[in-house]
N, C-alpha and C positions, 0 to 999 in steps of 0.2 A: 540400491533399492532399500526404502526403510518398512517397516511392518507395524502397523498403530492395531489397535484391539478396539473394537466397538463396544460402546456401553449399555447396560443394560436400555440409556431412556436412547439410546439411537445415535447415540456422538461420536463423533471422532476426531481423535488428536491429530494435530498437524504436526508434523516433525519439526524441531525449531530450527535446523536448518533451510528447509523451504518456507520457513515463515521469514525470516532472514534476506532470502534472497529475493521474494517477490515483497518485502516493507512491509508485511503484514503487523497489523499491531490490533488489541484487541479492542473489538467492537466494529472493523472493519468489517466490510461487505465481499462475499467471495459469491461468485456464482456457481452453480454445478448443475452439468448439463450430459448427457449419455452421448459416447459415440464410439462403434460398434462393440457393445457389451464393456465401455469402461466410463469410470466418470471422470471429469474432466474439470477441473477445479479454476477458477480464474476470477484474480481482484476485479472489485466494482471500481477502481480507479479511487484513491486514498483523496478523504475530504479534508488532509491537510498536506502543507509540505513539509518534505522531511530531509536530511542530509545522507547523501551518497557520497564515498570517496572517490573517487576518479582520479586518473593519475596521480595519485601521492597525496591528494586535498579533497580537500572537503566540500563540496557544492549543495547549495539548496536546493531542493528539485520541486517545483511545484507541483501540485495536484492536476491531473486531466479537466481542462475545460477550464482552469483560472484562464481571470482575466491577466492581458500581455504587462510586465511590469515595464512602462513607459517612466522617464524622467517624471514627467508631468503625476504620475499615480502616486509614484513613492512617494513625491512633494505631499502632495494632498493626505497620504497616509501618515507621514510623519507630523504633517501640519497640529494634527490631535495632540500631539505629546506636549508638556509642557516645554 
């Protein structure tokens, strides 16, 4: 259990361990919602992707709701590059 101190204008710090562990990064979206007398704190799904380790490596994990990364997409996304 961590303990944060509320601020005079109503804020409250997130321990940078549970920012950590749910990808929080700032300007992200968290929602908060009451259930029985506690609040309940939970990411809007990150509007970018970011890198998670998983067994020993490193994986990009995309955002909730991107579109599927098909051969055909990345083609067309790199197509941009010089």
């Amino acid at each position: 259990m961590s303990i944060s101190r509320l601020s005079t204008k109503g804020q409250l710090v997130i321990p940078s361990r549970f920012r950590q562990a749910l990808h929080l990064r700032p300007g992200d979206r968290v929602s908060i919602k009451m259930e029985g007398g506690k609040l309940v704190l939970q990411p809007e799904g990150a509007a970018r992707a970011r890198l998670v380790e998983e067994m020993g490596r490193k994986v990009l994990v995309a955002p909730r709701g991107a579109l599927p990364m098909t051969a055909a997409r990345i083609k067309d996304i790199l197509s941009d590059f010089p």
